[in-house]
Biopython code that builds the backbone (N, CA, C, O; Angstrom):
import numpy as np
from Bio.PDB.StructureBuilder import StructureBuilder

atoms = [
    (1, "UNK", "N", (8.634, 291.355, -227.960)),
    (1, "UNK", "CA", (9.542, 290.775, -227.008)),
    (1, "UNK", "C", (10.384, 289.684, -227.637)),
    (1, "UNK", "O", (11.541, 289.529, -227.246)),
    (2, "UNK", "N", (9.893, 288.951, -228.550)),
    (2, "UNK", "CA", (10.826, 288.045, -229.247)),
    (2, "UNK", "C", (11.653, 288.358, -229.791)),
    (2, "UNK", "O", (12.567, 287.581, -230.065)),
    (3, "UNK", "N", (11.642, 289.694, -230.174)),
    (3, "UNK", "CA", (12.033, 289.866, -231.443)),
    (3, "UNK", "C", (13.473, 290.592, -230.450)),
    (3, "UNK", "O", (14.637, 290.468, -230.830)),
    (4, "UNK", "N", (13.264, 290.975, -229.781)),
    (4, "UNK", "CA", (14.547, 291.775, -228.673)),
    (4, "UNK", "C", (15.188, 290.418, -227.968)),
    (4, "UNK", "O", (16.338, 290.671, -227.608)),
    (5, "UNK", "N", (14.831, 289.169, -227.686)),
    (5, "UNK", "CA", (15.094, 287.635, -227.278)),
    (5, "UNK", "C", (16.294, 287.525, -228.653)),
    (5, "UNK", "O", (17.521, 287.487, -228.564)),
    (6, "UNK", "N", (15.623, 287.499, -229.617)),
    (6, "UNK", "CA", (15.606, 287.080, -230.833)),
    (6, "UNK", "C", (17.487, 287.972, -231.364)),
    (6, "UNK", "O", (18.341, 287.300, -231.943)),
    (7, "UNK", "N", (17.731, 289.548, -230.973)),
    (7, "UNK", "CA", (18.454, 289.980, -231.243)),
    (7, "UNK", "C", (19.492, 289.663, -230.223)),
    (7, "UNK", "O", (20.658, 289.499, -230.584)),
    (8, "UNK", "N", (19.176, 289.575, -229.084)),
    (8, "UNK", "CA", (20.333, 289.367, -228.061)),
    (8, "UNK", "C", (20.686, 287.890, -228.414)),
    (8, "UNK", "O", (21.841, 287.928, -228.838)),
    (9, "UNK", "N", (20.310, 286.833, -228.434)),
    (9, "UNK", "CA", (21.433, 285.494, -229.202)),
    (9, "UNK", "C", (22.042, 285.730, -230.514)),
    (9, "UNK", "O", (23.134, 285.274, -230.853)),
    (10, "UNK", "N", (21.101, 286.636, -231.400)),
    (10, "UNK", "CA", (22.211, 286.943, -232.410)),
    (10, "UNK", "C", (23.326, 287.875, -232.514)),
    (10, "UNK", "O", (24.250, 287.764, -233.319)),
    (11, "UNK", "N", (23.197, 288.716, -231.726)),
    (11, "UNK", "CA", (24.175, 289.854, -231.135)),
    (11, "UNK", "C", (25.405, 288.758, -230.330)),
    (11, "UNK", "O", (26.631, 288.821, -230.419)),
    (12, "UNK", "N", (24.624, 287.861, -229.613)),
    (12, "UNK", "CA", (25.649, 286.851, -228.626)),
    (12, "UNK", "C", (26.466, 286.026, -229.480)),
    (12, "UNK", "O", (27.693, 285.923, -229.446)),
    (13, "UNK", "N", (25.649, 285.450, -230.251)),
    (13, "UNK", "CA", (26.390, 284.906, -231.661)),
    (13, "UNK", "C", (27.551, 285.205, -231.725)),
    (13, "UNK", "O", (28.626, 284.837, -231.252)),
    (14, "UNK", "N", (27.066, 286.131, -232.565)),
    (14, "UNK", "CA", (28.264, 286.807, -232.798)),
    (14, "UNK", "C", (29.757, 287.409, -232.347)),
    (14, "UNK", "O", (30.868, 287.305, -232.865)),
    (15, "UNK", "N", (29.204, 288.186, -230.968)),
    (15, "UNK", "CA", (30.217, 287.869, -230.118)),
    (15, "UNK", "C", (31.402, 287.116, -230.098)),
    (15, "UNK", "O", (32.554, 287.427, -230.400)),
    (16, "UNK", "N", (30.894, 286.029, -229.673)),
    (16, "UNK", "CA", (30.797, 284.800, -228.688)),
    (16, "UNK", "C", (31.678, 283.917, -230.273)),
    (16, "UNK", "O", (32.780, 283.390, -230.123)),
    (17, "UNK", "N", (30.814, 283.913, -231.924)),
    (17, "UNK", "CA", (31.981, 283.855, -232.565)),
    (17, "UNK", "C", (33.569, 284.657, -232.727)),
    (17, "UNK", "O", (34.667, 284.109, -232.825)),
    (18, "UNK", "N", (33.184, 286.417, -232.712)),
    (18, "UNK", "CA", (34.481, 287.006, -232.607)),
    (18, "UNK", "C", (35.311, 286.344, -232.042)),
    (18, "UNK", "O", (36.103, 285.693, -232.723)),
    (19, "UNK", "N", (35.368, 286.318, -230.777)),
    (19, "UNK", "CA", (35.811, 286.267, -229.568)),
    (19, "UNK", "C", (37.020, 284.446, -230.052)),
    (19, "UNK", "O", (38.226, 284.412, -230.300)),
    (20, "UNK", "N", (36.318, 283.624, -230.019)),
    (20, "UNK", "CA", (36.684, 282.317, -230.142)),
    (20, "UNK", "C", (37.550, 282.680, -231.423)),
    (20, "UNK", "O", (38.737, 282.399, -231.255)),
    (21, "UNK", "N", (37.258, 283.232, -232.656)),
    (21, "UNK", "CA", (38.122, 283.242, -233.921)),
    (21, "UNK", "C", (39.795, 284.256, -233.478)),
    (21, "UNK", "O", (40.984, 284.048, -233.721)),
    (22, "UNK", "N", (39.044, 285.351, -232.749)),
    (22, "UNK", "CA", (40.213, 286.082, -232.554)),
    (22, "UNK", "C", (41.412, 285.078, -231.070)),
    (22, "UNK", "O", (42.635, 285.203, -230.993)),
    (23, "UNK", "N", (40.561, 284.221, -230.159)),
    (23, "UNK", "CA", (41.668, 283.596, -229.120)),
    (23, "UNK", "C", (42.547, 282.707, -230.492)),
    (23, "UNK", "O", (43.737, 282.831, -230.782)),
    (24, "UNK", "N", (41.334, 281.661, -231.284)),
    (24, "UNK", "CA", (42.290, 280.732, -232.208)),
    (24, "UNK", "C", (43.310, 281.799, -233.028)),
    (24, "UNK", "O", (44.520, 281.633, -232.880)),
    (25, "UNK", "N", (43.005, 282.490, -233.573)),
    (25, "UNK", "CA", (44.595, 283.728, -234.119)),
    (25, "UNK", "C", (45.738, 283.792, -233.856)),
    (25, "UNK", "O", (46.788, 283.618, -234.473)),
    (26, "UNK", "N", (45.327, 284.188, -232.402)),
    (26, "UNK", "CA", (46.182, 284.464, -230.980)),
    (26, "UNK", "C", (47.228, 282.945, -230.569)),
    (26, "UNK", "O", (48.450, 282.859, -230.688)),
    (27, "UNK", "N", (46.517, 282.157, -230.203)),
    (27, "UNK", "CA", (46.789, 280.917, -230.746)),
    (27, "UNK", "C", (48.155, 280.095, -231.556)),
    (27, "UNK", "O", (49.280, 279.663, -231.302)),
    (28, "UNK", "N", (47.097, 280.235, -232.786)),
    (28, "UNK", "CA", (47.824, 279.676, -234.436)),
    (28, "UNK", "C", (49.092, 280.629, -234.141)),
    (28, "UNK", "O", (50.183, 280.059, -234.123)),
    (29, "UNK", "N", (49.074, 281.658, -233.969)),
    (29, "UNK", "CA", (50.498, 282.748, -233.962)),
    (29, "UNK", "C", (51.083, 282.606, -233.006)),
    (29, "UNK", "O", (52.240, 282.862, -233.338)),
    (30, "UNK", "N", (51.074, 282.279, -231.654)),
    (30, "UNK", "CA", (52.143, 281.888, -231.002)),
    (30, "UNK", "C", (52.704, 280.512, -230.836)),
    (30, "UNK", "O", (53.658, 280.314, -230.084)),
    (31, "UNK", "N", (52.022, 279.370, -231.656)),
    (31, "UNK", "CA", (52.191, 278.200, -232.139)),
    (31, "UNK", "C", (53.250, 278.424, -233.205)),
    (31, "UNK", "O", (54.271, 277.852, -232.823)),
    (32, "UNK", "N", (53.425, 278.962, -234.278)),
    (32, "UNK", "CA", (53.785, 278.950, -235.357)),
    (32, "UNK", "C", (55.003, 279.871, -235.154)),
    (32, "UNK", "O", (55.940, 279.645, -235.920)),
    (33, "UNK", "N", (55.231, 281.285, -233.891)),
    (33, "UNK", "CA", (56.474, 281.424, -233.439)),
    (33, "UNK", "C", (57.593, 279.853, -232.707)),
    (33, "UNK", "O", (58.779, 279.623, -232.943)),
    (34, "UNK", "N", (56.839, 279.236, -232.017)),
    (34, "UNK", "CA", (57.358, 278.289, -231.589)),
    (34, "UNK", "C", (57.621, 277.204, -232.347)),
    (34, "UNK", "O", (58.715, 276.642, -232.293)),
    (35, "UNK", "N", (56.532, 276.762, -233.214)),
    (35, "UNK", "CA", (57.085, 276.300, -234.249)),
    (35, "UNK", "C", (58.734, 275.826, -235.027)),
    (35, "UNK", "O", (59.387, 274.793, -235.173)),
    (36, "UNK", "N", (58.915, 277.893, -235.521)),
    (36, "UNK", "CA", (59.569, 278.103, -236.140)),
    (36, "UNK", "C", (60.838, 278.180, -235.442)),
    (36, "UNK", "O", (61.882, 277.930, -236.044)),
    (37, "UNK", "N", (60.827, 278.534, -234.113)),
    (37, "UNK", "CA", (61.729, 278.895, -233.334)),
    (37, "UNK", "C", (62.647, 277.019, -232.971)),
    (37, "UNK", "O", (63.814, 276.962, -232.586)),
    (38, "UNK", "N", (62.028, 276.116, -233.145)),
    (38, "UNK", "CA", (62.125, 275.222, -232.680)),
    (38, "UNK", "C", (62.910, 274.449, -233.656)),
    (38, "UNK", "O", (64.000, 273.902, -233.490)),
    (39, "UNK", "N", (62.027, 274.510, -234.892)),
    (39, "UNK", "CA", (62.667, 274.260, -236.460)),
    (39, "UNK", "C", (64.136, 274.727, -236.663)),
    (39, "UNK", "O", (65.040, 274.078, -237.190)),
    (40, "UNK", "N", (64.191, 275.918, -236.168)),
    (40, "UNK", "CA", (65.507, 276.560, -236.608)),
    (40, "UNK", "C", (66.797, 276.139, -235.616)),
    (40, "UNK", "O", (68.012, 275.993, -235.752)),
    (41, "UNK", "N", (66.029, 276.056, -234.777)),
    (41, "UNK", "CA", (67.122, 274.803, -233.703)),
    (41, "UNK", "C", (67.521, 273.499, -233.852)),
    (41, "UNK", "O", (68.692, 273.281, -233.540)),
    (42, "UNK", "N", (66.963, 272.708, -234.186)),
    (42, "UNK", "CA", (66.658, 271.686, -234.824)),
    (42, "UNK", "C", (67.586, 271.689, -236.452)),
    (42, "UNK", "O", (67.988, 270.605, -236.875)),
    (43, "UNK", "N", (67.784, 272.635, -237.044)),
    (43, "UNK", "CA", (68.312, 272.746, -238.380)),
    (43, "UNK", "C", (69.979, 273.249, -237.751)),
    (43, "UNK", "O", (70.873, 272.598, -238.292)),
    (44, "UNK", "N", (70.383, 274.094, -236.909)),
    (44, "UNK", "CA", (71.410, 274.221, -236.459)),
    (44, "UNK", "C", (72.312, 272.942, -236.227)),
    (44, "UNK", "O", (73.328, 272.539, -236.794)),
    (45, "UNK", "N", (71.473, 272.405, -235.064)),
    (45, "UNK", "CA", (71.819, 271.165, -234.486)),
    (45, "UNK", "C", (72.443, 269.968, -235.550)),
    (45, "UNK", "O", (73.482, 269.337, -235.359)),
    (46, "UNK", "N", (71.480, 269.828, -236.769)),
    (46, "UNK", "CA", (72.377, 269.336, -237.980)),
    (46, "UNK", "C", (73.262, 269.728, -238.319)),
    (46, "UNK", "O", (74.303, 269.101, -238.518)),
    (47, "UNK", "N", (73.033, 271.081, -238.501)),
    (47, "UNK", "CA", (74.379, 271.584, -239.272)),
    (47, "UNK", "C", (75.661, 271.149, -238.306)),
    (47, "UNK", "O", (76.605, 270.426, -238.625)),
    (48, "UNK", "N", (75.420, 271.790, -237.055)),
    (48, "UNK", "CA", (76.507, 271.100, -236.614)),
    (48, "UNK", "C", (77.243, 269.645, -235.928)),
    (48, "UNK", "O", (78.325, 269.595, -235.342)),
    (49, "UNK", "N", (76.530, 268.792, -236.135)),
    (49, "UNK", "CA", (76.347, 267.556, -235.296)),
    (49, "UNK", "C", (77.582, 266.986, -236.341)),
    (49, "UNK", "O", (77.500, 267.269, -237.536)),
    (50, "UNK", "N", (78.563, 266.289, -235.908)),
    (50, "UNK", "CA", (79.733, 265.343, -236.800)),
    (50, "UNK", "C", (79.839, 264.252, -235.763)),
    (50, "UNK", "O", (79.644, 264.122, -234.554)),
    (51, "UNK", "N", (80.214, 263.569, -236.730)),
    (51, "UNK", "CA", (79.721, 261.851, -236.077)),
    (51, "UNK", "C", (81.425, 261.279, -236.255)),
    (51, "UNK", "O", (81.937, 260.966, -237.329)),
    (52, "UNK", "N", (82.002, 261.253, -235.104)),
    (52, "UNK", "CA", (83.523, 261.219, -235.014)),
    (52, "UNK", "C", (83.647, 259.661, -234.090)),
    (52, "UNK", "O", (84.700, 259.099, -233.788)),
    (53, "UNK", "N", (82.607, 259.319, -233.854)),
    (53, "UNK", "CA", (82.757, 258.205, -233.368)),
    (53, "UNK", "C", (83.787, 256.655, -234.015)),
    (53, "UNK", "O", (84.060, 256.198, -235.126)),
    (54, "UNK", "N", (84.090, 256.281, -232.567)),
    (54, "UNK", "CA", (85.092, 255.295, -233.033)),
    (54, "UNK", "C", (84.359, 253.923, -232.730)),
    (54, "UNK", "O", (83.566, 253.658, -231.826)),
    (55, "UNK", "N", (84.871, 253.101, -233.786)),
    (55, "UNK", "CA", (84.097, 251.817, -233.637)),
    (55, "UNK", "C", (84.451, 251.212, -232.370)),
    (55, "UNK", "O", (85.593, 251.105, -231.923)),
    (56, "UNK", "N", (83.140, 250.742, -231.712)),
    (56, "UNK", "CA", (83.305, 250.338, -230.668)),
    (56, "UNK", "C", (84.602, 248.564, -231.013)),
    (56, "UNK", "O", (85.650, 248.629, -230.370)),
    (57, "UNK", "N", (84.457, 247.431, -231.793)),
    (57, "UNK", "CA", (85.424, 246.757, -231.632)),
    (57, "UNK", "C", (86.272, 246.890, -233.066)),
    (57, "UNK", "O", (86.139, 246.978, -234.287)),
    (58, "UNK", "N", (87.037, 246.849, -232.212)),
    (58, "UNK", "CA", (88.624, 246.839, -233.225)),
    (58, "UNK", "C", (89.123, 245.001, -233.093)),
    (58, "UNK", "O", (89.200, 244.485, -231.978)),
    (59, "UNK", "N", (89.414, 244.209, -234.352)),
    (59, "UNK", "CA", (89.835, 243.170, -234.538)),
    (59, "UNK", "C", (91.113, 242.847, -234.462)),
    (59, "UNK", "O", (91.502, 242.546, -235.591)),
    (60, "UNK", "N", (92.021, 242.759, -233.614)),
    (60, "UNK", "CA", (93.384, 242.328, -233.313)),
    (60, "UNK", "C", (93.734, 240.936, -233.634)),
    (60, "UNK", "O", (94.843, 240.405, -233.571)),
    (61, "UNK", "N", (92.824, 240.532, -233.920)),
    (61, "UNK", "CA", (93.304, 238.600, -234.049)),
    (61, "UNK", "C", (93.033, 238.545, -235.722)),
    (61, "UNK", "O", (92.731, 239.432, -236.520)),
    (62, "UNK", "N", (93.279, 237.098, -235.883)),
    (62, "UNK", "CA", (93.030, 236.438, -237.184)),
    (62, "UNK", "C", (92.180, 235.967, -237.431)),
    (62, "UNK", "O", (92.057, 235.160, -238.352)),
    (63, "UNK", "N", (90.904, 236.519, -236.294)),
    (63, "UNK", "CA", (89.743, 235.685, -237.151)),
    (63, "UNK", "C", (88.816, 236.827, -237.312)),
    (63, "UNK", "O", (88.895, 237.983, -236.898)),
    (64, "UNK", "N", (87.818, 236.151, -238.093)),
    (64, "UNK", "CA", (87.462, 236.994, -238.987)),
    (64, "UNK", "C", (85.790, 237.007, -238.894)),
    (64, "UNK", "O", (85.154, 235.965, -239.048)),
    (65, "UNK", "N", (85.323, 237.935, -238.700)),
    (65, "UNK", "CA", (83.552, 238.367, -238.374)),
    (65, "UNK", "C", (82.603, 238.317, -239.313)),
    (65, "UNK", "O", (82.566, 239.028, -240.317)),
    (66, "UNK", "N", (82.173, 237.853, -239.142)),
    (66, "UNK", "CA", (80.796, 238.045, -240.182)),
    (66, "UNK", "C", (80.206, 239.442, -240.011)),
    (66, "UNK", "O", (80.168, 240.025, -238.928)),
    (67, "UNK", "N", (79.595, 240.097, -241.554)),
    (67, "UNK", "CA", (79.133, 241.892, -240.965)),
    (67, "UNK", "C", (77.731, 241.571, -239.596)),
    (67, "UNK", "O", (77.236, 242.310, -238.745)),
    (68, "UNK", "N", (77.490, 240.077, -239.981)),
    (68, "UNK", "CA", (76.022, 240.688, -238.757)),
    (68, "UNK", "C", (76.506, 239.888, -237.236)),
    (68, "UNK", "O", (75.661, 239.828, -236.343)),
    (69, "UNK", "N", (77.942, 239.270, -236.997)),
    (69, "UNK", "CA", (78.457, 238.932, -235.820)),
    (69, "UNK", "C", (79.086, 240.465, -235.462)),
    (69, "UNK", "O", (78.634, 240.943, -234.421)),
    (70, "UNK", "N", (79.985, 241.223, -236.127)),
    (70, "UNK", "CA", (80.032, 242.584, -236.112)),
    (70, "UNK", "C", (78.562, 243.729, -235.708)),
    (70, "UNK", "O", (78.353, 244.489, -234.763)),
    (71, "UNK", "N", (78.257, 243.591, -236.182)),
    (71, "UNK", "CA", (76.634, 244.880, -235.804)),
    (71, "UNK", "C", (76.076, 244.091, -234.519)),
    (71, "UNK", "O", (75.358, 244.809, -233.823)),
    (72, "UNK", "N", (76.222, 242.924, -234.096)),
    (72, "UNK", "CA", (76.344, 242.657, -232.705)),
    (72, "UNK", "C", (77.427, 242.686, -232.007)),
    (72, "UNK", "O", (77.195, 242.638, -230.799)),
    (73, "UNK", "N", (78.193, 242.729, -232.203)),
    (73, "UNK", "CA", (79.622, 243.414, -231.017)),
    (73, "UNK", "C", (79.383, 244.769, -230.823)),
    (73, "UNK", "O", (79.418, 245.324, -229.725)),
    (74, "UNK", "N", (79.036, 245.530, -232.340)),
    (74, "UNK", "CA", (79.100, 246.855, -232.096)),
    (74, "UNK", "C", (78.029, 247.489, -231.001)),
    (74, "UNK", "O", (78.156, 248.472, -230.272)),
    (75, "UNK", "N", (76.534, 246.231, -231.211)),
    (75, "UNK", "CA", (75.824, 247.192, -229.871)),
    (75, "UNK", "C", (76.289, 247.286, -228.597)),
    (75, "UNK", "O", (75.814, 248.194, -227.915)),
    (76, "UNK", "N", (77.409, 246.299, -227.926)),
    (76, "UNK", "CA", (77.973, 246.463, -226.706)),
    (76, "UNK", "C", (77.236, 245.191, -225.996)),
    (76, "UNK", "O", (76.683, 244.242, -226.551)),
    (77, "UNK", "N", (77.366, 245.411, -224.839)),
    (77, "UNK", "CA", (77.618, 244.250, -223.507)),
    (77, "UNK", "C", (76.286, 244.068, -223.477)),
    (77, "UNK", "O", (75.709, 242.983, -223.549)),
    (78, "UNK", "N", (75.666, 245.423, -223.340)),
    (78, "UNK", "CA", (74.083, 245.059, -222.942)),
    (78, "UNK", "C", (73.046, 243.796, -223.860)),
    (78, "UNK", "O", (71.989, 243.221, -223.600)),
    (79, "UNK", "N", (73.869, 243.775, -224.846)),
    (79, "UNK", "CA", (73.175, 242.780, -225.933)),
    (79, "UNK", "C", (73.882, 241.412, -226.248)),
    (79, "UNK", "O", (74.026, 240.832, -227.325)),
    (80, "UNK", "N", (74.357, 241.010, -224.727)),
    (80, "UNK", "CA", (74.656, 239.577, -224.242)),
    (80, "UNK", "C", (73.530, 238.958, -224.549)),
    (80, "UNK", "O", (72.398, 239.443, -224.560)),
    (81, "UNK", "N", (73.971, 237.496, -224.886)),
    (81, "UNK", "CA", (72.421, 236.370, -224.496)),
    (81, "UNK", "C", (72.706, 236.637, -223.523)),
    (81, "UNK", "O", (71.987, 237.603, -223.265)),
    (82, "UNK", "N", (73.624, 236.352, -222.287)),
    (82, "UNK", "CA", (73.775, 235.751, -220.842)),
    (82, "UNK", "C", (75.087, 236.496, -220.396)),
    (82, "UNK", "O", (76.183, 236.554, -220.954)),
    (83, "UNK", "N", (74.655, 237.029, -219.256)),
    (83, "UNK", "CA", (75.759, 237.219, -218.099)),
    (83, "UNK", "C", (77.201, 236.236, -217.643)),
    (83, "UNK", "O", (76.862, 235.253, -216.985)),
    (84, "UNK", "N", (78.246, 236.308, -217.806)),
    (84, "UNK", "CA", (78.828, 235.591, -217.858)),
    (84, "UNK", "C", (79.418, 236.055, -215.996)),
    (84, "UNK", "O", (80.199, 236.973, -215.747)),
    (85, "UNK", "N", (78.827, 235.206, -215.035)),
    (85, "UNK", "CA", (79.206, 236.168, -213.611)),
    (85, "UNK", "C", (80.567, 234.850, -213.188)),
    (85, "UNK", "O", (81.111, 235.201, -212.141)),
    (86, "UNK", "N", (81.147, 233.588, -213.709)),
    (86, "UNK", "CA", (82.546, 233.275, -213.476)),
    (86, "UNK", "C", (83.572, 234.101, -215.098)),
    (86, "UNK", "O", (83.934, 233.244, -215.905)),
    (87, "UNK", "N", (83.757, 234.815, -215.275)),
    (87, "UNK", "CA", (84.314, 235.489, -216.261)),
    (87, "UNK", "C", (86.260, 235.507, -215.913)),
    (87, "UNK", "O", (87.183, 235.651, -216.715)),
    (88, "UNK", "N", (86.289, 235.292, -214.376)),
    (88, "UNK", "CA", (87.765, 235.341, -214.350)),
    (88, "UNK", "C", (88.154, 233.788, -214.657)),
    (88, "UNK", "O", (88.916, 233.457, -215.566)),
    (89, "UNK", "N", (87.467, 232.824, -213.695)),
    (89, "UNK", "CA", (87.529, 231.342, -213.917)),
    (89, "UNK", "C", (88.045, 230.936, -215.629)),
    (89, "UNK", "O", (89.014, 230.284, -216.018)),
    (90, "UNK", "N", (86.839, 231.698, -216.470)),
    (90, "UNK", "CA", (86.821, 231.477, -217.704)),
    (90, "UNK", "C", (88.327, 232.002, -218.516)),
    (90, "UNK", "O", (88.990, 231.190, -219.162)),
    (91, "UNK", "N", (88.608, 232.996, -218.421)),
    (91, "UNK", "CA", (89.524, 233.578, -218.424)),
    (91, "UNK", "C", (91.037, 232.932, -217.950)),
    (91, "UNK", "O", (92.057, 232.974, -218.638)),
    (92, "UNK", "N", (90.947, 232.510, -217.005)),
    (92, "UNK", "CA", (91.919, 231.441, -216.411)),
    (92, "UNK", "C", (92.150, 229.798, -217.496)),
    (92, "UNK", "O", (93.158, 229.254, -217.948)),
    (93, "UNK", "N", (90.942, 229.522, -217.554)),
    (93, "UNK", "CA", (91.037, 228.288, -218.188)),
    (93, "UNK", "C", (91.699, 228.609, -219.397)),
    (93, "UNK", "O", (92.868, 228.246, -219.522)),
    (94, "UNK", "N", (91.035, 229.346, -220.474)),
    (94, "UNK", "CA", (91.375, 229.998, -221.763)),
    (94, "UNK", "C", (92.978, 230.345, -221.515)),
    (94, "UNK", "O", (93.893, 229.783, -222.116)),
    (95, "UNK", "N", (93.114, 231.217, -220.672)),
    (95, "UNK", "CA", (95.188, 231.289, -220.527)),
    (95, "UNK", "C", (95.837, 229.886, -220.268)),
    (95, "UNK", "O", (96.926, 229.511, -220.702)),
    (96, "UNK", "N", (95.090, 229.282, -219.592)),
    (96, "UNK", "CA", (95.715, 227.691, -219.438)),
    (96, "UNK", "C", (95.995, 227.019, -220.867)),
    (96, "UNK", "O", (97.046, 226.468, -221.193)),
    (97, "UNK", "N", (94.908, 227.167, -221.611)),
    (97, "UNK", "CA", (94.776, 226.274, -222.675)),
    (97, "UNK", "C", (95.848, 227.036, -223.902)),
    (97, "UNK", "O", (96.294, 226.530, -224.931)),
    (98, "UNK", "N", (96.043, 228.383, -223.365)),
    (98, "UNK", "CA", (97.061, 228.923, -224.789)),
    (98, "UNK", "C", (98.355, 228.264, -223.895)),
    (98, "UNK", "O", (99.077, 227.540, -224.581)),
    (99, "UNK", "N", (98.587, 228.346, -223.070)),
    (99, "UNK", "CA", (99.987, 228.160, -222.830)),
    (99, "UNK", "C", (100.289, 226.374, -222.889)),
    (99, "UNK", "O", (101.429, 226.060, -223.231)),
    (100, "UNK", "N", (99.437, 225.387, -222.611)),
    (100, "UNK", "CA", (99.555, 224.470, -223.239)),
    (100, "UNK", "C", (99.798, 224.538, -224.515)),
    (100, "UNK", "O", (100.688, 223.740, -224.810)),
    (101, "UNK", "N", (99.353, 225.217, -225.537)),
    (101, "UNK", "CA", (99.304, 225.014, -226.678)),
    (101, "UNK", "C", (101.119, 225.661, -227.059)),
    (101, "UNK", "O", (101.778, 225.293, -228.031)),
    (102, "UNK", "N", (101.441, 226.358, -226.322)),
    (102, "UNK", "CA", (103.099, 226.745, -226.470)),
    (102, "UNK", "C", (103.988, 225.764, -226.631)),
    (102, "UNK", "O", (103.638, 224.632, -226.299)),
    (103, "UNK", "N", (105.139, 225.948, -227.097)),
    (103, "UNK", "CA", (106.002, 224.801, -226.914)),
    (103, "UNK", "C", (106.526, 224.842, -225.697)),
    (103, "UNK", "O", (106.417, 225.875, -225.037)),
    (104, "UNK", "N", (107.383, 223.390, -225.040)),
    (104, "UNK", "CA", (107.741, 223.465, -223.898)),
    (104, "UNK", "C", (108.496, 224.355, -223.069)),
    (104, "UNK", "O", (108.261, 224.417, -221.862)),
    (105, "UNK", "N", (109.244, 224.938, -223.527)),
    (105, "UNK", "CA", (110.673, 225.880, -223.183)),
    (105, "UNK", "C", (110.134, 226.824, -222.856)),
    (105, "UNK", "O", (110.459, 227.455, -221.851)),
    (106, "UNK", "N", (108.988, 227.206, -223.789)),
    (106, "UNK", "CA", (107.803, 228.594, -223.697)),
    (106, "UNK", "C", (107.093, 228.755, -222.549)),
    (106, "UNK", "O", (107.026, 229.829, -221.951)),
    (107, "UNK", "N", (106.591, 227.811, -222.229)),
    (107, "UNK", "CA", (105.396, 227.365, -220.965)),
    (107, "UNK", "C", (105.937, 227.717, -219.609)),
    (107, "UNK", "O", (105.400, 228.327, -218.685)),
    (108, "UNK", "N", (106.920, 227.277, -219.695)),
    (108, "UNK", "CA", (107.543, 228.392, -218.503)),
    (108, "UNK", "C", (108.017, 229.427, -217.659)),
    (108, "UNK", "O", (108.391, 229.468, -216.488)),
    (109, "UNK", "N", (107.874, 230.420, -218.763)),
    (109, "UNK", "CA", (108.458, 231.865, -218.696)),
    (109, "UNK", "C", (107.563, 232.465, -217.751)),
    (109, "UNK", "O", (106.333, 232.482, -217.714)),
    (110, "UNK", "N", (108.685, 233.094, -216.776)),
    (110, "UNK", "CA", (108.591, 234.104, -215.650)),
    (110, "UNK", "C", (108.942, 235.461, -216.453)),
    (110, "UNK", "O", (109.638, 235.497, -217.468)),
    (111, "UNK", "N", (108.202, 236.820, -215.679)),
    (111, "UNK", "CA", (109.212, 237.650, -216.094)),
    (111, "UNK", "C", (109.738, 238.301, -214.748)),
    (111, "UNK", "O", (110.664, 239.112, -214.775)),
]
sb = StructureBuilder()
sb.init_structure("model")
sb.init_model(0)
sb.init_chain("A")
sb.init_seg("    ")
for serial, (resi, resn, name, xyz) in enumerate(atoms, 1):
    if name == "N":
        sb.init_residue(resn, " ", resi, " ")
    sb.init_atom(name, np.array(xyz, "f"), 0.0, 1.0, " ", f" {name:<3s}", serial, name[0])
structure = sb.get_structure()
């Protein structure tokens, strides 16, 4: 009787290994379609990706940036210290102060 005990766990064994080696197969191979399928998308996507972007600030004045006051303009608004929420006020004062700085005859112009 043991010995028939004895064959059915090794018969199960076995099995029970098949079984698990052949799902991991099954597995590894539809991993490795996806994989590849994914890779090759991914390699397209380089090939075609061109970087046409325009710098976010363009320098119109005479003064002049430092490269790491630049790589902070370039990240944009979100990378304020601070919200500036009177921005027209500010704006106002700053036009005040150029047109003082005009000569007199200047300071007056309507159009």
């Amino acid at each position: 009787m043991n010995v028939k005990i004895f064959k059915f766990f090794e018969m199960n064994y076995l099995y029970t290994t098949y079984i698990l080696e052949t799902v991991q197969k099954s597995i590894n191979s539809i991993m490795d379609k996806k994989y590849k399928n994914l890779h090759q998308k991914l390699n397209k996507l380089e090939r075609e990706q061109t970087n046409n972007f325009q710098p976010q600030v363009v320098n119109h004045t005479n003064i002049c940036f430092s490269p790491e006051e630049l790589i902070l303009l370039n990240k944009g608004l979100k990378y304020l210290s601070h919200k500036r929420v009177n921005w027209i006020k500010d704006l106002e004062m700053e036009a005040e102060t150029a047109v003082t700085k005009l000569q007199t005859g200047d300071q007056d112009y309507t159009m």
